[in-house]
Structures are given as structure tokens and as C-alpha cells.
VOPAGU-2260 file (C-alpha; in pm, 1 decimal, decimal comma):
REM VOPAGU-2260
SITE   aa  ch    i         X         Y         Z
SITE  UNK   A    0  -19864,2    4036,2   11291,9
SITE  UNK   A    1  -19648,8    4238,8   11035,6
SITE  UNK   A    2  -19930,4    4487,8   10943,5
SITE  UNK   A    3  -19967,7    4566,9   11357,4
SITE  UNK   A    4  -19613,0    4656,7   11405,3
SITE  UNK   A    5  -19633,0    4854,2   11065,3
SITE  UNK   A    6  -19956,9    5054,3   11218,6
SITE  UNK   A    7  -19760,1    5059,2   11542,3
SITE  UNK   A    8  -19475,3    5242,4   11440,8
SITE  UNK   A    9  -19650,3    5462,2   11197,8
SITE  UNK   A   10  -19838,8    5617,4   11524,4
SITE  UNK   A   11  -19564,3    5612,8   11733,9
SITE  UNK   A   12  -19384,2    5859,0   11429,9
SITE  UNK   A   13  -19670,2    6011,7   11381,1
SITE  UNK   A   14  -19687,7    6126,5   11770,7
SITE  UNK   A   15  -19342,2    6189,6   11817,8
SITE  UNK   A   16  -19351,0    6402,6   11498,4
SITE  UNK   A   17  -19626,7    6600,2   11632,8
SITE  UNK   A   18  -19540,8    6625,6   12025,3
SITE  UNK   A   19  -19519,0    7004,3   12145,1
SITE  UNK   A   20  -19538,3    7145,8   11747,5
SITE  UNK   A   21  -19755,9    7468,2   11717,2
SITE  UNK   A   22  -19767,8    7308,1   11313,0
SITE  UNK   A   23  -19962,0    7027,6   11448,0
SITE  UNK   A   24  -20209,9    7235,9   11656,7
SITE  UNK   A   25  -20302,3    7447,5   11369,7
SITE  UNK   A   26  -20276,0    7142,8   11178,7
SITE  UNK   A   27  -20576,0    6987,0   11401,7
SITE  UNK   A   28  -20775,0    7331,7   11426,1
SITE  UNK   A   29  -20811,7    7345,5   11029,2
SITE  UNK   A   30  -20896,5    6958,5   11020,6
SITE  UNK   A   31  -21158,4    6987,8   11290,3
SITE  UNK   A   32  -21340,0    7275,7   11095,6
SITE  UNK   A   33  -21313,4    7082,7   10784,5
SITE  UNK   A   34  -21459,8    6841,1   10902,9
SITE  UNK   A   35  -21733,1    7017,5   11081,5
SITE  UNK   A   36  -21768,9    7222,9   10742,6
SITE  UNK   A   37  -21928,9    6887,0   10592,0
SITE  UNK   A   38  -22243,1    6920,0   10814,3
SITE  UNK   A   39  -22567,2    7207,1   10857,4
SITE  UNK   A   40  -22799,2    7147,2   11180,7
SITE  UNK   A   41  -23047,1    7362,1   11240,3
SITE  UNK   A   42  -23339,8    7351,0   11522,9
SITE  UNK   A   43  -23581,2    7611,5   11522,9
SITE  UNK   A   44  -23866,2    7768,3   11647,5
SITE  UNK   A   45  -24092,7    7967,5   11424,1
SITE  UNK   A   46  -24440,5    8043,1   11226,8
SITE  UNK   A   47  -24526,9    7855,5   10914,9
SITE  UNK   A   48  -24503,3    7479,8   10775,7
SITE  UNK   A   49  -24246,2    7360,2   10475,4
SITE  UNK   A   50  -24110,8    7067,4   10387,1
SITE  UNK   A   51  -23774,3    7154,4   10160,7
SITE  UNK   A   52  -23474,7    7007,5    9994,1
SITE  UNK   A   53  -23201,7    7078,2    9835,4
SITE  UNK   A   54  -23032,1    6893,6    9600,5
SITE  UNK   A   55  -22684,8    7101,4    9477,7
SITE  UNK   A   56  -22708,3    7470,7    9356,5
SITE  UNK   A   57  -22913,0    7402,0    9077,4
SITE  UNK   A   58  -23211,8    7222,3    9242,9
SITE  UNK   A   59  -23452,3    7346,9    9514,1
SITE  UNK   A   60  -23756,9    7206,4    9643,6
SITE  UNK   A   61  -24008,1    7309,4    9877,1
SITE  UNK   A   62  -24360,5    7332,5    9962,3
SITE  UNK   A   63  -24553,1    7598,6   10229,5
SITE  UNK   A   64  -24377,4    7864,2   10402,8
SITE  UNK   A   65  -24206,5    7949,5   10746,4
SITE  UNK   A   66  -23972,0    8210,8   10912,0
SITE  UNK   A   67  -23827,6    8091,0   11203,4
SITE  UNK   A   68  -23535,9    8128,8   11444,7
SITE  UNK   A   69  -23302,0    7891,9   11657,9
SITE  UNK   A   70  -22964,0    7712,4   11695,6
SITE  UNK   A   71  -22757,7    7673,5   11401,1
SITE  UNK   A   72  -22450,3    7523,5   11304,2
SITE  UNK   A   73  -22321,3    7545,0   10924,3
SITE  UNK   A   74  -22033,9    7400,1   10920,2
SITE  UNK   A   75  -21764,3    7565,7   11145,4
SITE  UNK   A   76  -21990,8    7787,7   11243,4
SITE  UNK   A   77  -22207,9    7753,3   11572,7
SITE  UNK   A   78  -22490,0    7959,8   11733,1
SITE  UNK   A   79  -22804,2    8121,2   11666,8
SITE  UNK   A   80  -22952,6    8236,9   11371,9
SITE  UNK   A   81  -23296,9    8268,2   11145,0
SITE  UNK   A   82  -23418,8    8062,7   10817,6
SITE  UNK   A   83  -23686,2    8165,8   10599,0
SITE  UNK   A   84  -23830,0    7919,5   10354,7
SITE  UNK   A   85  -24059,7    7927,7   10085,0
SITE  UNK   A   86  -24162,3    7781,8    9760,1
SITE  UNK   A   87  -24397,9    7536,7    9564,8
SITE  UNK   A   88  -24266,4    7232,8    9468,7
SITE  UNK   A   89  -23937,7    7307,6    9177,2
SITE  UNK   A   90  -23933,6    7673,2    9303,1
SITE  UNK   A   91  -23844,7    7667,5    9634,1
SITE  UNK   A   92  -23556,5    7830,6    9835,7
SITE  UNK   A   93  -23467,7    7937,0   10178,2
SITE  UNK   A   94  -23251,4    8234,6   10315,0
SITE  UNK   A   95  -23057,6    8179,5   10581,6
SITE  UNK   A   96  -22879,2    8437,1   10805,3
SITE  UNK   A   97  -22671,0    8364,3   11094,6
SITE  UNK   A   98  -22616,0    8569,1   11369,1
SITE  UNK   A   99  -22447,9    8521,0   11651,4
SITE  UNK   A  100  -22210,1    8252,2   11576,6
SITE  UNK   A  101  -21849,6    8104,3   11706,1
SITE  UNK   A  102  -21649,6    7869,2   11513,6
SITE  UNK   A  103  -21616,3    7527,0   11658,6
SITE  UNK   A  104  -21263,8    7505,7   11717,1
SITE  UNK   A  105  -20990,5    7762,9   11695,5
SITE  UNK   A  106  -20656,9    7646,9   11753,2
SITE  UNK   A  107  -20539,6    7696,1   12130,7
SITE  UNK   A  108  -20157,2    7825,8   12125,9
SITE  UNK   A  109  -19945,4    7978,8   11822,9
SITE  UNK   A  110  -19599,2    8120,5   11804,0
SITE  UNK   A  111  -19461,6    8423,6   11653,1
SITE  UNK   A  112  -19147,2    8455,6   11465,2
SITE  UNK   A  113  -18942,5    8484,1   11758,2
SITE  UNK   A  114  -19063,5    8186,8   11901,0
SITE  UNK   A  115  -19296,8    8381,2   12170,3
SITE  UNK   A  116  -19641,6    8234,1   12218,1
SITE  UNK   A  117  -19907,4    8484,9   12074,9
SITE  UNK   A  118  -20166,6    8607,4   12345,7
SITE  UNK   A  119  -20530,8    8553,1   12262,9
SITE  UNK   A  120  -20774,8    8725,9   12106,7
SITE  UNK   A  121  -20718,1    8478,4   11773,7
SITE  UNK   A  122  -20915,5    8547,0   11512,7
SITE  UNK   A  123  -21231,2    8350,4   11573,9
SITE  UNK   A  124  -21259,3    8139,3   11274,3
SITE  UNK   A  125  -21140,1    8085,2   10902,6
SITE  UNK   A  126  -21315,5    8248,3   10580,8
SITE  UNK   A  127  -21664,0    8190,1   10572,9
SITE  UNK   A  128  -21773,7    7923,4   10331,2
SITE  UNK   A  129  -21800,0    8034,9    9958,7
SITE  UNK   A  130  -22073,9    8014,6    9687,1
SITE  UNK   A  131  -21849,8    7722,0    9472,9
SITE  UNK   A  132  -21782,0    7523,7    9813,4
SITE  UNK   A  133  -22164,8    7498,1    9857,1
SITE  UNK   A  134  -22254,5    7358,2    9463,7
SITE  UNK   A  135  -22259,4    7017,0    9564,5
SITE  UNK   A  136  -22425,5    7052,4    9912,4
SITE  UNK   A  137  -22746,7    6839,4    9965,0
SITE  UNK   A  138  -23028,1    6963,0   10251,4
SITE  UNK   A  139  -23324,9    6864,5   10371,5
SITE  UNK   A  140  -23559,8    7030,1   10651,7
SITE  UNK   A  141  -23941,2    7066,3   10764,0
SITE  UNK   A  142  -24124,6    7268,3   10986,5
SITE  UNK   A  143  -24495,6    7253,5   11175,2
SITE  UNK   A  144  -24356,7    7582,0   11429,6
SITE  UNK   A  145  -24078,5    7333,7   11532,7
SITE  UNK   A  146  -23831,1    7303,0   11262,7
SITE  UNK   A  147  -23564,7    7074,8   11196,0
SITE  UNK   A  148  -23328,3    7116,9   10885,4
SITE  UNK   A  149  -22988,8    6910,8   10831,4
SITE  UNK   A  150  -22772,6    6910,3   10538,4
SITE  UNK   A  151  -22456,5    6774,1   10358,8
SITE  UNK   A  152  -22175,8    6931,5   10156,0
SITE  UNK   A  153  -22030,3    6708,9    9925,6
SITE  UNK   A  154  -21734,5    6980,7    9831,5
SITE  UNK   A  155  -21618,1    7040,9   10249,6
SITE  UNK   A  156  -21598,6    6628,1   10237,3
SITE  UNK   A  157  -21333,5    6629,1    9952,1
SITE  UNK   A  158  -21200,7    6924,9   10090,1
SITE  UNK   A  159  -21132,8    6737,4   10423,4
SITE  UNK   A  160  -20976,6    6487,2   10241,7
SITE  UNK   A  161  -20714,1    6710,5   10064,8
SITE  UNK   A  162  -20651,0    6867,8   10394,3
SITE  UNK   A  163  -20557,0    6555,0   10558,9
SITE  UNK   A  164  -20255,9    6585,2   10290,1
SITE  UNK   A  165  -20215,8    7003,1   10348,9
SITE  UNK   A  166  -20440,8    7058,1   10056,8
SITE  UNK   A  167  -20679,7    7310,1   10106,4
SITE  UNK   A  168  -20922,0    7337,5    9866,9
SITE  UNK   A  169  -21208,2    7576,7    9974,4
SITE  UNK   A  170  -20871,5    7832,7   10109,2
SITE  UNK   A  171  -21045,2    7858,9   10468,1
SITE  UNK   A  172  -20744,1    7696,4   10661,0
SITE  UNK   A  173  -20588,1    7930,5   10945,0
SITE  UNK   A  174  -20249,0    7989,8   10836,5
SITE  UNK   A  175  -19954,2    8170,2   11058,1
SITE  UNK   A  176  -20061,2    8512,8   10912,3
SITE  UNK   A  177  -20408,5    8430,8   11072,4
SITE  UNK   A  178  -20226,9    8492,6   11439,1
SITE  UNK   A  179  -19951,6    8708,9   11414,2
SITE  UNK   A  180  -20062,8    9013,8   11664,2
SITE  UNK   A  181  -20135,0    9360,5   11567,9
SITE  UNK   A  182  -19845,1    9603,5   11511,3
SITE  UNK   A  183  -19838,1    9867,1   11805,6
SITE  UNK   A  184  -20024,9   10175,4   11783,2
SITE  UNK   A  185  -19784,4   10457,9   11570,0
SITE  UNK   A  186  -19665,1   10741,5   11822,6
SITE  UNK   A  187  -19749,7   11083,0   11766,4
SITE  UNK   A  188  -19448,7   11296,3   11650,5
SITE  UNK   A  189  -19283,7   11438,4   11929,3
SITE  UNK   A  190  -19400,6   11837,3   11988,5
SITE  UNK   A  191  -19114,6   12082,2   11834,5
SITE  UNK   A  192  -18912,0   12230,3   12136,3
């Protein structure tokens, strides 16, 4: 019965900690894309037949070869893109390229300075992922013209983990200076009378 009320009034802090804070919106936005960070999806449509994995940086597997287009989604990044894969057995890789692509989640409402809410456009998402954030990731995909690929990143997981506590590890959090708005356009010099 104790450890109820203890969970009880840890939410109830929690939320009234949180209620109306533009903090705890970007706070959410930059946990959401961590988390979706962790996972690759891919579904596409192409020529060719593979079967590949990929097991960290150092180790890449595949056998037969494909070039094919479709939905993507690595990590906080969603849309379309294209995937070509090739290899025989240790010497395999692929070489992905994603273009048209939205992030999953950007934050809905931020404040300036003075307290005034900051009109959209936001930037659209955080810094793409880099090299050492994808060591430890771990993939695996085929293709007969249909092609299915999905994929892990062990580094994103630990990264959404220190986020939870404001860590952030890969440095691809928004952050205030993400939505400040652009300073106004300079004025010409006034003409000489």
C-alpha cells in the first residue's frame, strides 16, 4: 500500500512540475526522437535479391545484390528514400540515402526570451545521427524485388537512457537556440539628402 502512494505522489509532482512548461515540451520532443533514434524500418521496392546483416561497424554480411527504393525511417527520421546492397558473404555493405524525410516529432510551442511564443517554421529535426552513434547498431534485411530491412542501435538506446536524466549523449537534443527566430533583415542605409 506504501509503494502506491509513493508512485502516486511521484506522478502527481511529476505532472504538476511539468503542467504548461515549454522545458517539458522540448523535454518530450528530444525523448520521443531518442527513442525513435533506437529503430531503422525500411520497406522497399526494387531489382535484385540480398539477404544482409549487420552486426556493429566492424562486421557486414551479405549475399546477392539489389537497388531499391521505398519508405524509410532511421531513427527520427521518416520518409522515402533508396538502399543499395551488395556483397558476398564477410564483404558485404549497403548505401543508404534518404531523401525526402521529416523527423517524427518536433516539439509543438517554444518561448523566446521575452516570454513570447515563437511562430513556426521550427527547425525540422535535431543533428542527423553520427558515424560513433551508429558503432554498435545491429541490422538485418532481405530482398526478392520486395525488400524488408529493420535494424537496432545499441548507442541511441543508452543514449535514451541518459536523456531521461538530461544527458545527451549523441548531442542531437533541440535546445532553446534550436528555436529562437531569425534576426530581421538589416536596412539599407538611408540615401544621403
Amino acid at each position: 500500500m506504501g509503494a502506491i502512494r509513493c508512485r502516486m505522489r511521484w506522478t502527481l509532482i511529476v505532472l504538476l512540475a511539468a503542467a504548461g512548461c515549454a522545458r517539458t515540451s522540448r523535454y518530450m520532443a528530444n525523448r520521443v526522437n531518442d527513442l525513435a533514434d533506437i529503430v531503422t524500418v525500411e520497406l522497399t521496392l526494387g531489382l535484385g535479391a540480398d539477404v544482409h546483416a549487420k552486426l556493429t561497424s566492424l562486421v557486414g554480411l551479405a549475399l546477392g545484390a539489389s537497388e531499391q527504393q521505398g519508405f524509410m525511417m532511421h531513427g527520427r527520421w521518416v520518409g522515402t528514400g533508396s538502399r543499395s546492397t551488395g556483397g558476398v558473404l564477410l564483404f558485404g555493405s549497403s548505401d543508404v540515402v534518404l531523401a525526402d524525410v521529416e523527423p517524427v516529432w518536433v516539439p509543438p510551442t517554444f518561448y523566446g526570451a521575452d516570454g513570447k511564443p515563437i511562430p513556426p517554421p521550427y527547425p525540422k529535426a535535431g543533428k542527423p545521427r553520427s558515424h560513433s552513434m551508429q558503432m554498435l547498431d545491429i541490422a538485418l534485411g532481405g530482398s526478392l524485388i520486395a525488400g524488408a530491412h529493420v535494424g537496432v542501435s545499441l548507442m541511441e538506446a543508452f543514449d535514451f537512457v541518459l536523456g531521461i536524466l538530461t544527458m545527451d549523449l549523441a548531442g542531437d537534443d533541440y535546445t532553446p537556440a534550436d528555436f529562437r527566430p531569425p534576426p530581421p533583415p538589416a536596412q539599407p542605409p538611408a540615401p544621403p539628402t
